[in-house]
C-alpha positions as CSV (number, residue, x, y, z in Angstrom):
1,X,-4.4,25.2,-0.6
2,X,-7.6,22.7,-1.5
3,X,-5.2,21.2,-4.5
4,X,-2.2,20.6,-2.5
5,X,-4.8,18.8,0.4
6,X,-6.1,16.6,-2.8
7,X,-2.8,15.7,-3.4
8,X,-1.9,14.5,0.2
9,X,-5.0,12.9,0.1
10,X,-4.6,10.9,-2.8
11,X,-0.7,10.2,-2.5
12,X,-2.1,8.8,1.8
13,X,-4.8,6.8,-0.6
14,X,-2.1,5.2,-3.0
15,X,0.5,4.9,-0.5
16,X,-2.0,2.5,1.5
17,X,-3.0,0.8,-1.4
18,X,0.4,0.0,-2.1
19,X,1.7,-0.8,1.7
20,X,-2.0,-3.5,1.4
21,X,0.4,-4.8,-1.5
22,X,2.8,-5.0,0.0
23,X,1.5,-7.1,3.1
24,X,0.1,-9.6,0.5
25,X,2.9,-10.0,-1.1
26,X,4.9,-10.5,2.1
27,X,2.2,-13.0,3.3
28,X,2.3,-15.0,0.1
29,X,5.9,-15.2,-0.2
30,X,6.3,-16.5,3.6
31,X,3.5,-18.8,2.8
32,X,5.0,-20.1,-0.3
33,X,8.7,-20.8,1.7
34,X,6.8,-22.5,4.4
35,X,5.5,-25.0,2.3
């Protein structure tokens, strides 16, 4: 149905969001114990 594509479409959206977050994070932790 056109609520349950919404809902994929906004869970893909947050779950991108998040896995950006994520890489950030990583990156600024592995930063941070290079120094």
């Amino acid at each position: 149905t056109y609520e349950q594509l919404v809902a994929l479409e906004n869970k893909f959206k947050t779950t991108r969001y998040l896995s950006v977050c994520e890489r950030l994070n990583l990156a600024l932790s592995l930063s941070l114990t290079e120094t």
